[in-house]
Every structure is written in C-alpha cells, then in structure tokens.
N, CA and C atoms as an extended XYZ file, in Angstrom:
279
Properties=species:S:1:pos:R:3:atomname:S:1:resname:S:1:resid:I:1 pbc="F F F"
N       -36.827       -0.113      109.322 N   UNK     1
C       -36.706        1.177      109.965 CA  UNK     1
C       -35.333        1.355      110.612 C   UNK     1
N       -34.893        0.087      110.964 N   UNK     2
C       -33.378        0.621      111.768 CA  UNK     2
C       -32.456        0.549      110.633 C   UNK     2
N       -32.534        0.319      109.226 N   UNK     3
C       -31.821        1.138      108.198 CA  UNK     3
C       -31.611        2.133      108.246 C   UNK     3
N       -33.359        2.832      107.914 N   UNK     4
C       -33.621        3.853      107.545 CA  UNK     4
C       -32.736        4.842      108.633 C   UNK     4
N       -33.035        4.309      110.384 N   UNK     5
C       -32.036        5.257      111.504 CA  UNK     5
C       -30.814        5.169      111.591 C   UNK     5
N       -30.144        4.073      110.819 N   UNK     6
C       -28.906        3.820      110.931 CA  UNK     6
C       -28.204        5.122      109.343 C   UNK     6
N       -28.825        5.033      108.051 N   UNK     7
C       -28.847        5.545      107.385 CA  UNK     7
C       -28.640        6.923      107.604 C   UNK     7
N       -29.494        7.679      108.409 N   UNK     8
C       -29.705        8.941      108.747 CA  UNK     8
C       -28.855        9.855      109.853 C   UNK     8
N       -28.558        8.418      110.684 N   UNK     9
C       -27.552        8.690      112.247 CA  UNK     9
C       -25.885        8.906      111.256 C   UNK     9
N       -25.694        8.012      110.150 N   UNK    10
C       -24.610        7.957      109.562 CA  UNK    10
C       -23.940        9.119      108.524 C   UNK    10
N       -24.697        9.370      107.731 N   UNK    11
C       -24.964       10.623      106.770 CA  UNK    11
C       -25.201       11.486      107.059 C   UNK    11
N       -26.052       11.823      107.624 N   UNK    12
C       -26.525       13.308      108.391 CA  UNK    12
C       -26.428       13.679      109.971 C   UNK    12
N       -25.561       13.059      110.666 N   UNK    13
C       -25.214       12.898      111.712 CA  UNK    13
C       -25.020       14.767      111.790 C   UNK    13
N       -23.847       15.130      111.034 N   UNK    14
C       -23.815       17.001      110.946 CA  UNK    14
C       -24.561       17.911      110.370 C   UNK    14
N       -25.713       17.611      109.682 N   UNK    15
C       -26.713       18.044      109.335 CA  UNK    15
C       -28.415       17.840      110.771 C   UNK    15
N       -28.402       16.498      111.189 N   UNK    16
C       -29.114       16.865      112.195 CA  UNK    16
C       -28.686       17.030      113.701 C   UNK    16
N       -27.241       16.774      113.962 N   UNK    17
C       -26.727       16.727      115.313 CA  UNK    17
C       -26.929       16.230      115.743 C   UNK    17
N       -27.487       14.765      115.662 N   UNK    18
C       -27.986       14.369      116.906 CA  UNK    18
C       -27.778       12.319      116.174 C   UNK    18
N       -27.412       11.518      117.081 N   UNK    19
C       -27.624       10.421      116.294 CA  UNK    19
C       -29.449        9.649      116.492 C   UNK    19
N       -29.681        9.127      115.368 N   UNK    20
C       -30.714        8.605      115.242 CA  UNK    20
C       -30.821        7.217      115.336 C   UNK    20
N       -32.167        6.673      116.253 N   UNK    21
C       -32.037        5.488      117.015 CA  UNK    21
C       -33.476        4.704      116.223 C   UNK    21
N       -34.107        3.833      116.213 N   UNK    22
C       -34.629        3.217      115.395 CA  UNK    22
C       -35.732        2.781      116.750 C   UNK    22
N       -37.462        3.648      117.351 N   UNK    23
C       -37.983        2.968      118.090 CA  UNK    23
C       -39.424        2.710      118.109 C   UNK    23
N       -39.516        2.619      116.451 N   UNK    24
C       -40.757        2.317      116.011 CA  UNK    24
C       -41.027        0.964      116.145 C   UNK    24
N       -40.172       -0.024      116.512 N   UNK    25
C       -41.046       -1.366      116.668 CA  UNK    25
C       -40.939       -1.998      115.349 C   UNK    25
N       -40.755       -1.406      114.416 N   UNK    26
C       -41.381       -2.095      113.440 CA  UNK    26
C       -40.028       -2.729      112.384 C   UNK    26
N       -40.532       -4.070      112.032 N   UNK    27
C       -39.463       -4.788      111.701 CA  UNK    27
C       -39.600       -5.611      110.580 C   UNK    27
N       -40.680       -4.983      109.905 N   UNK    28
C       -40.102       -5.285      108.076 CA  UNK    28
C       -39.307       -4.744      107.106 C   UNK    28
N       -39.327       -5.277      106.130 N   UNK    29
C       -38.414       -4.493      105.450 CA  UNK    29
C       -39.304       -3.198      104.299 C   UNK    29
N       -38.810       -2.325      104.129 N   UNK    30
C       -40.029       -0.933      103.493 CA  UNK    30
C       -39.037       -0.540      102.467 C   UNK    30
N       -39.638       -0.201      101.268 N   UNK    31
C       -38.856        0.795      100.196 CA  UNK    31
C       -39.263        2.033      100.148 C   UNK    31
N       -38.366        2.788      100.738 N   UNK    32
C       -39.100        4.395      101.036 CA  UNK    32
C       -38.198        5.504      100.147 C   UNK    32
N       -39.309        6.669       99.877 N   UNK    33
C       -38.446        7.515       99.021 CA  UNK    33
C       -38.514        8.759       99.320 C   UNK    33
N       -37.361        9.526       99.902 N   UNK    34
C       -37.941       10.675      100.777 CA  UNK    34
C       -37.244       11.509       99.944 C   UNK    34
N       -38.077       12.724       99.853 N   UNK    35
C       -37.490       14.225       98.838 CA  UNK    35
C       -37.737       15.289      100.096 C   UNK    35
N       -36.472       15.619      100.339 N   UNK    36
C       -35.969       17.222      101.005 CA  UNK    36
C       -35.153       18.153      100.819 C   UNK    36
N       -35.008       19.067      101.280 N   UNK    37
C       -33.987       19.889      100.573 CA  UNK    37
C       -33.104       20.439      102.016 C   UNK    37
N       -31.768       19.994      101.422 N   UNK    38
C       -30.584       19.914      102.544 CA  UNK    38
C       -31.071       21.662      102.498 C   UNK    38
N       -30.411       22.121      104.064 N   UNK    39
C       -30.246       23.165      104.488 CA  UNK    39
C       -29.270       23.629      103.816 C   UNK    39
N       -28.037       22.908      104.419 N   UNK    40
C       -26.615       22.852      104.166 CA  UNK    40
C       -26.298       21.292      103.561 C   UNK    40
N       -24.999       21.400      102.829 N   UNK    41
C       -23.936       20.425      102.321 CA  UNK    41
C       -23.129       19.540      103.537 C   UNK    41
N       -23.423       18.096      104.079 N   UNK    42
C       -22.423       17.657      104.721 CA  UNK    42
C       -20.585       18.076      104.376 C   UNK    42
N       -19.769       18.552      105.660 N   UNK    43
C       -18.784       18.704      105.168 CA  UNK    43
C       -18.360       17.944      103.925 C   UNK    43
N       -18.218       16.815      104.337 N   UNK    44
C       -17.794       15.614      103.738 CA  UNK    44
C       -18.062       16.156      102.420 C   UNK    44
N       -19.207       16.363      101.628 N   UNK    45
C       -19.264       16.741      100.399 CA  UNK    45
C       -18.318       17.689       99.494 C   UNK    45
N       -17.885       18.073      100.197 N   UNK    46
C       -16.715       18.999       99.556 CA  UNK    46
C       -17.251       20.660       99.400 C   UNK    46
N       -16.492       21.304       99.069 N   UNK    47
C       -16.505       22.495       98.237 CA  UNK    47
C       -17.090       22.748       96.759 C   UNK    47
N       -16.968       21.445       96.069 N   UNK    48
C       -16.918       21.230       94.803 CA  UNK    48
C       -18.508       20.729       94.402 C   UNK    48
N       -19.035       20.340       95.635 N   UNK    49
C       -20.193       19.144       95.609 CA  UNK    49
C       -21.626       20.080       94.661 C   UNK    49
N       -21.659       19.504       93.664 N   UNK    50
C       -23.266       20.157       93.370 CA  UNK    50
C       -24.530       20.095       94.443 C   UNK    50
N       -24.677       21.376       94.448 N   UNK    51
C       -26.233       21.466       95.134 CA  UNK    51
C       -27.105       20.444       94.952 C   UNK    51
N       -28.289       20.014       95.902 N   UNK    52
C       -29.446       18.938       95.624 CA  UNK    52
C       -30.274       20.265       94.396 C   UNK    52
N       -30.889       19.287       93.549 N   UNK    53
C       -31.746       19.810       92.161 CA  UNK    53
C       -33.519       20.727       93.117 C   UNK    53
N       -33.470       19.833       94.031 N   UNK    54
C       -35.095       20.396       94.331 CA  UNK    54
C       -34.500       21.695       95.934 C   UNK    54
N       -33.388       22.495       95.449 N   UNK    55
C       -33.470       23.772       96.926 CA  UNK    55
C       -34.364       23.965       97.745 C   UNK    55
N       -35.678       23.816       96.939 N   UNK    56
C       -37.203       24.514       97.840 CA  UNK    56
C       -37.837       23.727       98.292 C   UNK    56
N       -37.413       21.977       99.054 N   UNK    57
C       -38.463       21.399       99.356 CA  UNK    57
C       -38.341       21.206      100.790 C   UNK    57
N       -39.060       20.728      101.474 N   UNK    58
C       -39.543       20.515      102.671 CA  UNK    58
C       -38.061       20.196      104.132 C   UNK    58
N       -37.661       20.563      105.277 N   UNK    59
C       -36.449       20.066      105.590 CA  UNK    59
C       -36.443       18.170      106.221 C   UNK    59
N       -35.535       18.076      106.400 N   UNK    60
C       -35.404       16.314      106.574 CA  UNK    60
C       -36.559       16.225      107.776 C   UNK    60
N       -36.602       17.359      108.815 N   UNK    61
C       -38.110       16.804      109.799 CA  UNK    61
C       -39.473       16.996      109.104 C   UNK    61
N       -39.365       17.499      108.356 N   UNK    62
C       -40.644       17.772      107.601 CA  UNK    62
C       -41.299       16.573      106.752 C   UNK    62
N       -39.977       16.242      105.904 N   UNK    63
C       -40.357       15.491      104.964 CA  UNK    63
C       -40.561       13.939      105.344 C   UNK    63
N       -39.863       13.479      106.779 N   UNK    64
C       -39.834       12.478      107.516 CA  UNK    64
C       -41.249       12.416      108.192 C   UNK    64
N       -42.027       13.028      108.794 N   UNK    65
C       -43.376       13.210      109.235 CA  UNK    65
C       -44.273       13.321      108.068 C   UNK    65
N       -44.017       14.134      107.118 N   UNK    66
C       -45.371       14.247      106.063 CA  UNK    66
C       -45.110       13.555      105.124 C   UNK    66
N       -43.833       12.540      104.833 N   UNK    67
C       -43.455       11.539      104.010 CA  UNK    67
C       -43.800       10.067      104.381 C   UNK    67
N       -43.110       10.011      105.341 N   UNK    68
C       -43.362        8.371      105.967 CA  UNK    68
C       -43.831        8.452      107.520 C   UNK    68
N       -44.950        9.678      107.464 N   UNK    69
C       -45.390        9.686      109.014 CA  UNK    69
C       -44.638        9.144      110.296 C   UNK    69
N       -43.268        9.674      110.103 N   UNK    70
C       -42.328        9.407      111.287 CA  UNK    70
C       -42.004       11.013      111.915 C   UNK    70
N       -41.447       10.666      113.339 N   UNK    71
C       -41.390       12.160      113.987 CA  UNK    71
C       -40.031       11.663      114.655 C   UNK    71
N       -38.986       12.476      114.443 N   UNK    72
C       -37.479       12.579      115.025 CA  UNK    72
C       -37.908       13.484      116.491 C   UNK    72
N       -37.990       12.580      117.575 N   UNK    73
C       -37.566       12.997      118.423 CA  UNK    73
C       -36.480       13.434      119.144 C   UNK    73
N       -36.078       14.539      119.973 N   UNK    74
C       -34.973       14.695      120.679 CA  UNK    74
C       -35.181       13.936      122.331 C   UNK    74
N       -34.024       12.873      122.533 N   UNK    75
C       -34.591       12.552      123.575 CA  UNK    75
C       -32.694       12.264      124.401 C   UNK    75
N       -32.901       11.512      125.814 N   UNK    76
C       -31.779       11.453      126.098 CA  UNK    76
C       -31.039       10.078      126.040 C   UNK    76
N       -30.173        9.494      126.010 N   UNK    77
C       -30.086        7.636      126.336 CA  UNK    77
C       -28.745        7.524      126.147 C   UNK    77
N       -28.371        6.517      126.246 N   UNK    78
C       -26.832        6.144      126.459 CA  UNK    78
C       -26.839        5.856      124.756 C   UNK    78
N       -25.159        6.163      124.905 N   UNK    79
C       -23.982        6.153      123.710 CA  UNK    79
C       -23.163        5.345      124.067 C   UNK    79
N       -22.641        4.470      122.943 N   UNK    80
C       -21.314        3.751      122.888 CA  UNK    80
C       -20.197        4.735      123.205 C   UNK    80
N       -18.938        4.327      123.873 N   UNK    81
C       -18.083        5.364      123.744 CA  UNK    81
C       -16.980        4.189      123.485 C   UNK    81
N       -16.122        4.428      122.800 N   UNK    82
C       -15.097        3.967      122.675 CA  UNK    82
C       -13.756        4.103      123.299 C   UNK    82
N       -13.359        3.983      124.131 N   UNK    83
C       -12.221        4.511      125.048 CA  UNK    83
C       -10.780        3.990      124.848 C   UNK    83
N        -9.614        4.919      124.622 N   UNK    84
C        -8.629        4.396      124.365 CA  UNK    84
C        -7.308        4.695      125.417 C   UNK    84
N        -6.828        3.709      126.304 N   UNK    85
C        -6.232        3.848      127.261 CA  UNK    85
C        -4.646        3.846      126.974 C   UNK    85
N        -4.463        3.292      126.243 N   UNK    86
C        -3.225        3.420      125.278 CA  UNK    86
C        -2.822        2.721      124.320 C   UNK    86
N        -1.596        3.654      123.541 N   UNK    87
C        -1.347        3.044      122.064 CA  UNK    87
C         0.165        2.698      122.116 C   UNK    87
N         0.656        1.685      121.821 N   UNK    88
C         2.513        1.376      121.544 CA  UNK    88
C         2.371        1.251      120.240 C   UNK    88
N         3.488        1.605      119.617 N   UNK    89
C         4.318        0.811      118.388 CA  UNK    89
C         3.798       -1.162      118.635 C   UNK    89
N         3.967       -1.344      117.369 N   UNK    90
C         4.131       -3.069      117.858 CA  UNK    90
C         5.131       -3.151      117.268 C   UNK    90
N         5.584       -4.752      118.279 N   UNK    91
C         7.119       -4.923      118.191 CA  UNK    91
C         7.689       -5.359      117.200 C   UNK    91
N         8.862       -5.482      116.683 N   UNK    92
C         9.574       -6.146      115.754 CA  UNK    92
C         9.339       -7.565      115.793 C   UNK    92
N         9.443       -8.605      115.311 N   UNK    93
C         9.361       -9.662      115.021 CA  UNK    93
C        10.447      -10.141      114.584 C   UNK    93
C-alpha cells in the first residue's frame, strides 16, 4: 500500500492536489489494477499526449473505494520541507 501512496502522491500529485500518505496498516505486497478516467492530462504529459482509451469511467476517488475499497482522505500532518539557505559557485581546484 505505501507503493500504491507513494505511486499516486508522485504522478498525480496535480491531478489530486494533495500528497498521498499510506495509513492502512497494511504491509504486504498486492497486485492491483485500477481503471479511471483522468479528468484532466498531468501537465507533464504534454500537449501532444493521447487521451486515456476508457474517457467515461469512474474518477481516481471513485475507482479507489469501489476498486480496492480504499477512501482518500483529506486530512492535515506535517511535510518534509526542504530548505535552502544558500548556494556558492564551488571553488576552483
């Protein structure tokens, strides 16, 4: 399962807004196969990107609950932040 949230937090991070955290407990490994139909195209995909083949199916919360009986909560919790205090050239050698 913390694939599956790591998977979803990574890829669709601009499709669901929100990052996804993994707190089902559960810690085997699962082969899961989920069919939805993007709203929208991650930027990333381009301009060029072909549409998904199935337009009319269910959206990623839908198909995540009536697929693999999981529910994306919105909730609040701490984030990594990465902080950068400063940058130099490095030196010649």
């Amino acid at each position: 399962m913390a694939v599956l949230a790591t998977a979803l937090s990574r890829t669709y991070v601009s499709l669901l807004g929100r990052n996804v955290i993994d707190a089902t407990g559960l810690t085997g490994a699962y082969d899961v196969h989920l069919k939805w139909a993007m709203d929208s195209l991650p930027a990333a995909a381009g301009p060029n990107a072909t549409p998904p083949s199935d337009a009319t199916g269910p959206s990623i919360f839908t198909a995540l609950q009536e697929q693999l009986g999981l529910k994306l909560e919105s909730t609040r919790g701490p984030v990594e932040v990465l902080v950068i205090d400063r940058v130099e050239r490095p030196s010649e050698n």
